[in-house]
DRENDO-939090 format. One line per field, with one value per residue: residue number from 1; x, y, z of N, C-alpha, C, O, CB in turn. Coordinates in Angstrom, 2 decimals. Glycine has a CB too. Layout:
pos NUM,...
n_c1 X,...
n_c2 Y,...
n_c3 Z,...
ca_c1 X,...
ca_c2 Y,...
ca_c3 Z,...
c_c1 X,...
c_c2 Y,...
c_c3 Z,...
o_c1 X,...
o_c2 Y,...
o_c3 Z,...
cb_c1 X,...
cb_c2 Y,...
cb_c3 Z,...
END
This chain:
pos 1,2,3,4,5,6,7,8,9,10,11,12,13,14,15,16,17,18,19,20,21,22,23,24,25,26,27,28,29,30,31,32,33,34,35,36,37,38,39,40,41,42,43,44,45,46,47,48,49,50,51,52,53,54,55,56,57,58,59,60,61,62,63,64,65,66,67,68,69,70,71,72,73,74,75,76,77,78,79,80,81,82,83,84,85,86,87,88,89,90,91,92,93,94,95,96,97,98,99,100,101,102,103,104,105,106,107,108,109,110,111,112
n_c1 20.07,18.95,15.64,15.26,12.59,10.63,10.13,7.06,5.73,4.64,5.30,7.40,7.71,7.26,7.93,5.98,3.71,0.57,-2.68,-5.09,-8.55,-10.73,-12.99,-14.86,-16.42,-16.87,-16.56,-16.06,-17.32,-19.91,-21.67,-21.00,-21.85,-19.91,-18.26,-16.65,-13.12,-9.77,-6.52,-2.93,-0.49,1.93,3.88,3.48,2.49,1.69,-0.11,-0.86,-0.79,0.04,-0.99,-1.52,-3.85,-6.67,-8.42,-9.43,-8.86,-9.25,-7.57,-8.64,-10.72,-12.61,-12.30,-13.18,-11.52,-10.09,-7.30,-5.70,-3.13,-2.24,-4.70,-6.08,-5.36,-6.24,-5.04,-5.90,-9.21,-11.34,-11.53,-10.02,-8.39,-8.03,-3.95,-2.64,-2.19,-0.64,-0.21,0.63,2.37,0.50,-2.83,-3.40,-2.81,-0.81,-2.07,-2.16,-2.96,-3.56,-4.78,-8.22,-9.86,-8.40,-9.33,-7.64,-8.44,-8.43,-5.89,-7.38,-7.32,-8.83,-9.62,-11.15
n_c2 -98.62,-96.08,-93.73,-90.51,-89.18,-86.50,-84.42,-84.13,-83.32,-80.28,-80.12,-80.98,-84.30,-86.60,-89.11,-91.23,-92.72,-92.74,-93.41,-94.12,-93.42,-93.66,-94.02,-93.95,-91.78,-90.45,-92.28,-92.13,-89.90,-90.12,-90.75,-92.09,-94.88,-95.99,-98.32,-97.18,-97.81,-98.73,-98.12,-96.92,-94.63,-94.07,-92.21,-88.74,-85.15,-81.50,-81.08,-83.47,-87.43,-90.70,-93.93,-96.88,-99.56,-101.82,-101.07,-100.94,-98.67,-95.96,-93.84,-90.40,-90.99,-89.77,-89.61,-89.54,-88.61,-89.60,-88.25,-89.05,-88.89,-91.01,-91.32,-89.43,-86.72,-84.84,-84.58,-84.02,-83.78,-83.98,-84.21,-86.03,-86.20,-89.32,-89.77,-91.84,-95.15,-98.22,-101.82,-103.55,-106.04,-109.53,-108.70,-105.74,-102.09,-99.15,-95.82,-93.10,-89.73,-86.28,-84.19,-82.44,-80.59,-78.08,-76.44,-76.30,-77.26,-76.11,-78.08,-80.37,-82.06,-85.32,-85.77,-84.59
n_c3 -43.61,-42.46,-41.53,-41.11,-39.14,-39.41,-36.49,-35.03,-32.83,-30.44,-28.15,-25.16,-23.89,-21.50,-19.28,-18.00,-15.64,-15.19,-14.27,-16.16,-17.55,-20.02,-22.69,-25.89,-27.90,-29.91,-33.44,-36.60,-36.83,-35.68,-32.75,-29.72,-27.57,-25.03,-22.76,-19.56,-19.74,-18.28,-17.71,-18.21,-18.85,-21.27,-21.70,-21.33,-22.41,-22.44,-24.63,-24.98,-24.87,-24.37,-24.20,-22.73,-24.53,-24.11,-26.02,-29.50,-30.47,-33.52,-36.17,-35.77,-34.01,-31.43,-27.76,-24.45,-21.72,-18.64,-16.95,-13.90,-11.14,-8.77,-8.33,-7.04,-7.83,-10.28,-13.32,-15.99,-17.11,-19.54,-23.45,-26.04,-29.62,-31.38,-32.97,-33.69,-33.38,-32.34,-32.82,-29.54,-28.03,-27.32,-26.65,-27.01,-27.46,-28.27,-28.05,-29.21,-28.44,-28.99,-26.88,-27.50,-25.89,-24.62,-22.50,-19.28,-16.57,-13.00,-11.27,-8.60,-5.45,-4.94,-2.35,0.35
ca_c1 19.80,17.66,15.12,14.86,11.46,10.24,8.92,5.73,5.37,4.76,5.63,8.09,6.71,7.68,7.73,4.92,2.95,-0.45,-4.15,-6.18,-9.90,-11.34,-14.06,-14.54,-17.42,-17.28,-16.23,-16.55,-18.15,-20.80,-21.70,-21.25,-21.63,-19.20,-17.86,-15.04,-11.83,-8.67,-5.18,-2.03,-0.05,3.61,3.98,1.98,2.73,1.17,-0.56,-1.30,-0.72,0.74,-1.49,-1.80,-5.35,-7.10,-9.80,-8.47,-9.42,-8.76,-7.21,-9.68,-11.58,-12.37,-12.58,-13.12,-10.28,-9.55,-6.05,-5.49,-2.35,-2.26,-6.23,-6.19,-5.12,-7.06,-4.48,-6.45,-10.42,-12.03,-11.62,-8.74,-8.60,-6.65,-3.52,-1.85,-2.82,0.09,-0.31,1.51,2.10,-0.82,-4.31,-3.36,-2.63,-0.58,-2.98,-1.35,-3.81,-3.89,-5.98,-8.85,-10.44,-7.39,-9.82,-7.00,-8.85,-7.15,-5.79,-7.53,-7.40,-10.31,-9.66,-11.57
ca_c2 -97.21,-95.35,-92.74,-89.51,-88.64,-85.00,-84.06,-83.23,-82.47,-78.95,-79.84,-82.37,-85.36,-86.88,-90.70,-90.83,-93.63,-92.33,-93.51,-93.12,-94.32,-93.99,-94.36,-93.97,-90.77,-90.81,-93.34,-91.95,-88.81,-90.56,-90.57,-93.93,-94.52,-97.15,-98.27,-97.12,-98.65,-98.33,-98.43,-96.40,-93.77,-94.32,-90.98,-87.27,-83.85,-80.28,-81.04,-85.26,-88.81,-91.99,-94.76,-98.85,-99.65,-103.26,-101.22,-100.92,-97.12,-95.89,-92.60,-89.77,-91.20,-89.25,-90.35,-88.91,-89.38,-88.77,-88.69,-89.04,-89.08,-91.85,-91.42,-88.19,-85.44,-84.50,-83.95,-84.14,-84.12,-83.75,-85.04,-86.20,-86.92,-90.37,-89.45,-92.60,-96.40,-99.06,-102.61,-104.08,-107.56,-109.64,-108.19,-104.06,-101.17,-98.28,-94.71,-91.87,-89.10,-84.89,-83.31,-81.53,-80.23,-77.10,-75.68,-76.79,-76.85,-75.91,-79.50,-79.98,-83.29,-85.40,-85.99,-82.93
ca_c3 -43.75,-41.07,-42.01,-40.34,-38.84,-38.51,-35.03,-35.44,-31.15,-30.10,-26.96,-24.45,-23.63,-20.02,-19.17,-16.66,-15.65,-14.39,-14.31,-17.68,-17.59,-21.25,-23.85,-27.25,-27.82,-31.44,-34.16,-37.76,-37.33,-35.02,-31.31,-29.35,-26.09,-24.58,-21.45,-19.47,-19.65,-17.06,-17.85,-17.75,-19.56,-21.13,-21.77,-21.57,-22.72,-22.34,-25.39,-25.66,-24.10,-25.42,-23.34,-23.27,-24.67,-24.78,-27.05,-30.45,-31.65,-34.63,-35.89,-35.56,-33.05,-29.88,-26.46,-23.38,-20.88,-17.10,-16.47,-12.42,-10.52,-7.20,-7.87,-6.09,-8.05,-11.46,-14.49,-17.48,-17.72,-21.64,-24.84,-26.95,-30.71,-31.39,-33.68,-33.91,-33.09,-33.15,-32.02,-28.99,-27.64,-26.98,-26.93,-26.37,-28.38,-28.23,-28.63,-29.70,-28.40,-28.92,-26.24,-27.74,-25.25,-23.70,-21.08,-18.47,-14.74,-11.86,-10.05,-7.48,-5.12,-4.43,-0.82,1.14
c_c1 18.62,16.63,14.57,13.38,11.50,9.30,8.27,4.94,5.45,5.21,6.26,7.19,7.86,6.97,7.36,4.09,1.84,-1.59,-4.58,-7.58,-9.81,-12.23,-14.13,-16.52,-17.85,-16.46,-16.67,-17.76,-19.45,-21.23,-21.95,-20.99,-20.88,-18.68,-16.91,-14.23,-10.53,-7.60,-4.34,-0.91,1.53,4.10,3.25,3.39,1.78,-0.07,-0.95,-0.54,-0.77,0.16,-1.61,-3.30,-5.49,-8.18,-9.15,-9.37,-8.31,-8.26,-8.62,-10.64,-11.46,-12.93,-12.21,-12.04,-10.27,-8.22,-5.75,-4.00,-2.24,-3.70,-6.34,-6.15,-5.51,-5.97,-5.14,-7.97,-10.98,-11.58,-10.38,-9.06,-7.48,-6.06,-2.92,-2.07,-1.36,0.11,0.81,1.81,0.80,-2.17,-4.64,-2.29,-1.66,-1.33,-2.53,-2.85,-3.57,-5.28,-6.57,-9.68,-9.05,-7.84,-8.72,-8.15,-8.18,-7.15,-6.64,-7.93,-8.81,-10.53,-10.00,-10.92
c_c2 -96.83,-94.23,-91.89,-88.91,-87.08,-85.51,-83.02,-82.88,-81.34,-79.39,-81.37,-83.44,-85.65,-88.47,-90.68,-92.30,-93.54,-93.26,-93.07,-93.93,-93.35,-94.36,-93.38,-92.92,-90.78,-91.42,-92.54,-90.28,-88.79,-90.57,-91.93,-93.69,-96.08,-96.79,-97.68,-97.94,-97.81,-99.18,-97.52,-95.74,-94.62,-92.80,-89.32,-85.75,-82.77,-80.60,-82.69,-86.16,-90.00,-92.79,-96.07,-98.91,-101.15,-102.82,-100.45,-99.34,-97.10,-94.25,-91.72,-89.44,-90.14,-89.46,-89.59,-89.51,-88.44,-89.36,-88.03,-89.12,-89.61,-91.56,-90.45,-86.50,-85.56,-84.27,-83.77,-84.80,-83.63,-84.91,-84.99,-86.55,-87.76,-89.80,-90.80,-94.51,-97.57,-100.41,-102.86,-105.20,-108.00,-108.41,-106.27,-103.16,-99.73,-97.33,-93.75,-90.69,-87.49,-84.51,-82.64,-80.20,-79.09,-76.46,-76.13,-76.30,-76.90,-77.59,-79.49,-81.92,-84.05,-85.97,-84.35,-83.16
c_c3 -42.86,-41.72,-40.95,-40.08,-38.39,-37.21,-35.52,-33.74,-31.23,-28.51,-25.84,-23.70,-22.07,-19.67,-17.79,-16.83,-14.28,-14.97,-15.77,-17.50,-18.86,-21.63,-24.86,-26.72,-29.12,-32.54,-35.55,-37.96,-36.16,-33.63,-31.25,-28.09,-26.02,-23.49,-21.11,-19.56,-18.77,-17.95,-17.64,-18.77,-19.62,-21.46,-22.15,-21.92,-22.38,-23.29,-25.95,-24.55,-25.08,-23.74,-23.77,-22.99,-24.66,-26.09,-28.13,-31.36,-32.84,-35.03,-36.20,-34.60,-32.13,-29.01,-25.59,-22.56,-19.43,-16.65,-14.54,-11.96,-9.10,-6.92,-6.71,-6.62,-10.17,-12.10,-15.55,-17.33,-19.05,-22.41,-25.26,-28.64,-30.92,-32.55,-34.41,-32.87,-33.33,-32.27,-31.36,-28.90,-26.98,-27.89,-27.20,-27.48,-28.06,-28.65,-28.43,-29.51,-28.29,-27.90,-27.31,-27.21,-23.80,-22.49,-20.05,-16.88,-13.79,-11.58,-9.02,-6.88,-4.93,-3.29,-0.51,2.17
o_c1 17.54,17.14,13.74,13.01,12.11,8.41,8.45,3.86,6.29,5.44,5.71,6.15,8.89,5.79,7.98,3.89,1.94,-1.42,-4.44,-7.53,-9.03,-12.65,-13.63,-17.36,-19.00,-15.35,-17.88,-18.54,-19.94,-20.48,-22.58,-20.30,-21.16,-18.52,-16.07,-14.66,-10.40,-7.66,-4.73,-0.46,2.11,5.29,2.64,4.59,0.78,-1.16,-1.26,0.14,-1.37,0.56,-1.77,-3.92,-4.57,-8.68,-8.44,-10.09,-7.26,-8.57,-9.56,-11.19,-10.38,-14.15,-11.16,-11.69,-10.38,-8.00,-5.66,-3.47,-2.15,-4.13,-6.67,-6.65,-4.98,-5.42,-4.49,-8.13,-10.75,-11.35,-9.63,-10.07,-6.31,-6.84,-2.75,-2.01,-1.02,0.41,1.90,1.50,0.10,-2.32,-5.71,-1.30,-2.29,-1.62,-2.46,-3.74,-3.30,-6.47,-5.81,-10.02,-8.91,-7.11,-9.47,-8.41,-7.29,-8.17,-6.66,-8.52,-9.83,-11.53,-9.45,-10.87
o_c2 -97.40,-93.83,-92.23,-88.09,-86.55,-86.33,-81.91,-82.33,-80.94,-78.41,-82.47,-83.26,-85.06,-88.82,-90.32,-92.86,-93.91,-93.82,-91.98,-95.14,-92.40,-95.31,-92.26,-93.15,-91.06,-90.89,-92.28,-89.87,-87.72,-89.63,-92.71,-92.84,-97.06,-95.65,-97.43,-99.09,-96.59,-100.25,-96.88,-96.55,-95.33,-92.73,-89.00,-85.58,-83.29,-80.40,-82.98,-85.74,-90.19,-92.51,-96.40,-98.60,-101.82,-103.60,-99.47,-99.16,-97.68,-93.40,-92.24,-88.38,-89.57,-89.57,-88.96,-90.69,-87.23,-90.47,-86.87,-89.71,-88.78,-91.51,-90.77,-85.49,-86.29,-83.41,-82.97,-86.02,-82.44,-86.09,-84.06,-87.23,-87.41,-89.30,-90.80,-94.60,-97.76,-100.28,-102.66,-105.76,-107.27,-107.78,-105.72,-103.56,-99.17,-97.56,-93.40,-90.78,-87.28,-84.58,-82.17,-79.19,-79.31,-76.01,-77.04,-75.18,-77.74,-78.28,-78.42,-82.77,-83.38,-86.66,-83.33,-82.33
o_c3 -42.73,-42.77,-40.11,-40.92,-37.46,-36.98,-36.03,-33.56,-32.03,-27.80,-25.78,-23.06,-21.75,-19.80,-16.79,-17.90,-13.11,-16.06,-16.33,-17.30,-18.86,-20.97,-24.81,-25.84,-29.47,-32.53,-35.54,-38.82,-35.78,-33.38,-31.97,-27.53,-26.72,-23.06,-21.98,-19.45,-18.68,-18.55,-16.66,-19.57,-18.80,-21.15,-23.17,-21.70,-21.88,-22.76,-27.10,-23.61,-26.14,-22.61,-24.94,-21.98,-25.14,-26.89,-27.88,-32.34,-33.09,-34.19,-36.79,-34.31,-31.97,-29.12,-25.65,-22.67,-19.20,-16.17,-14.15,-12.90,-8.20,-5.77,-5.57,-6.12,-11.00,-11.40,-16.22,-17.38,-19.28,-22.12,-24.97,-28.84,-30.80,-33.37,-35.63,-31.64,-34.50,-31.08,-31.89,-29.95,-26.28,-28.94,-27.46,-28.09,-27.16,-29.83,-27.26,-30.35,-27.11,-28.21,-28.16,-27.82,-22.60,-21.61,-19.68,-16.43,-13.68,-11.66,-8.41,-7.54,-4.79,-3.12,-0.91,3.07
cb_c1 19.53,18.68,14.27,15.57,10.93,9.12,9.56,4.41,6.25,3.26,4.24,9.13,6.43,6.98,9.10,3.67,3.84,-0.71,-4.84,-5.43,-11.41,-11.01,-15.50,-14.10,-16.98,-17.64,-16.99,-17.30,-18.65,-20.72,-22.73,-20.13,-23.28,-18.25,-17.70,-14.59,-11.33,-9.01,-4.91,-1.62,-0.28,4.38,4.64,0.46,2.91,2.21,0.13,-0.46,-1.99,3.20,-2.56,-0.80,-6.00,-8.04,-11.50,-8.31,-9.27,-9.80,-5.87,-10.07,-11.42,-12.39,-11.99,-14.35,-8.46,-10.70,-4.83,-6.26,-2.00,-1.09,-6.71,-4.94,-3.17,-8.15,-3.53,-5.36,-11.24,-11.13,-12.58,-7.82,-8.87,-6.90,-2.92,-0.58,-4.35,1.57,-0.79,1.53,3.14,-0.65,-5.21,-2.49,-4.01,0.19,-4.19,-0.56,-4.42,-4.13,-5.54,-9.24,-11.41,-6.92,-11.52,-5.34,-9.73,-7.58,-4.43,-8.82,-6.70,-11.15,-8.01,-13.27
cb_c2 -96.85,-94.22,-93.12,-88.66,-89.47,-83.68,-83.51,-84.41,-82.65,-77.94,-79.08,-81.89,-86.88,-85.48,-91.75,-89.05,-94.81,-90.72,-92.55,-93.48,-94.37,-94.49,-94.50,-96.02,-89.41,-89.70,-94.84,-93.50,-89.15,-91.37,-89.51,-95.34,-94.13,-97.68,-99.20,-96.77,-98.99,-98.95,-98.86,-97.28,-92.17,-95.63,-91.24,-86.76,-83.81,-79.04,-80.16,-85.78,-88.97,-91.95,-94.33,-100.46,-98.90,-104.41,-100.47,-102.77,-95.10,-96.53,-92.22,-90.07,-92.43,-88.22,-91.60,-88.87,-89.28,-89.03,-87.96,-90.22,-88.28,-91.16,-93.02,-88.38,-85.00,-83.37,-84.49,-85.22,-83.84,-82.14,-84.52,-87.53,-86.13,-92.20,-88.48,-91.54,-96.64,-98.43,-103.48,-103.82,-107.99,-109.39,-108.76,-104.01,-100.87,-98.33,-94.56,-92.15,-89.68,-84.43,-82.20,-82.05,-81.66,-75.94,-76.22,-76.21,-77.52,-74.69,-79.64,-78.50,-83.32,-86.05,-86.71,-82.41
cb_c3 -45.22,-39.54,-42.92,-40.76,-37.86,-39.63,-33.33,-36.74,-29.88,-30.38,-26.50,-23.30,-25.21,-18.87,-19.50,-16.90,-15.76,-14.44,-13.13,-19.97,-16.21,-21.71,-23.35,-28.49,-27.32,-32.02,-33.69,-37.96,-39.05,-35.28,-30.56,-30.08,-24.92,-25.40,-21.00,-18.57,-21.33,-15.10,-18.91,-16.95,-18.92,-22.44,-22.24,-18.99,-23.95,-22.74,-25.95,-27.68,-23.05,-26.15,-22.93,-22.02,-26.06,-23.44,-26.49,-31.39,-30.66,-35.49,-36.76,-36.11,-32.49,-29.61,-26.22,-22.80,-21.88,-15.64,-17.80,-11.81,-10.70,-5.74,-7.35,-5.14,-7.29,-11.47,-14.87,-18.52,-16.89,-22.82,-25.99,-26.26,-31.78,-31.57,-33.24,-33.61,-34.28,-33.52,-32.45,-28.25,-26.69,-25.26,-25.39,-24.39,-28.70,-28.50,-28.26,-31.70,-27.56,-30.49,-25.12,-28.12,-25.00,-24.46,-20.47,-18.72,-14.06,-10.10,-9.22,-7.43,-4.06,-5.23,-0.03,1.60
END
């Protein structure tokens, strides 16, 4: 027997595999400073990003994120709050993340 999940997306997701650098901003309510981390999206929306983590957040959390395209073209600078955490194989995590931060900024490349 299968069980039907509501979609709880506002918006289509798209199987993309871009650039994410990362860190964790606050943990529990708290401010933390931590390093970046690099890895790579399995899928983004208008409104969130499904990325492979080695650093194991938790739900709530929020972490700053710069999502890049061929390290040239800006998609996504701000904050996210993690929604959803599920381990993978090995050492790395699936992170279920909601943008928080909607200001959208124009694209713009970073070759002048």
């Amino acid at each position: 027997m299968t069980m039907k999940h509501d979609e709880r997306r506002d918006s289509i997701r798209a199987k993309r595999f871009i650039s994410v650098r990362h860190r964790l901003v606050k943990h529990l309510k708290r401010k933390v400073e931590s390093p970046w981390q690099f890895s790579t999206s399995e899928n983004m929306s208008l409104s969130g990003l499904l990325f492979v983590s080695a650093a194991p957040y938790h739900p709530k959390d929020t972490i700053e994120l710069q999502v890049t395209m061929s390290g040239v073209l800006d998609i996504f600078n701000g904050f996210g709050q993690v929604v959803r955490v599920s381990h993978k194989k090995g050492d790395n995590y699936h992170v279920a993340v909601r943008y928080a931060d909607l200001k959208f900024k124009h694209r713009r490349s970073k070759i002048a």
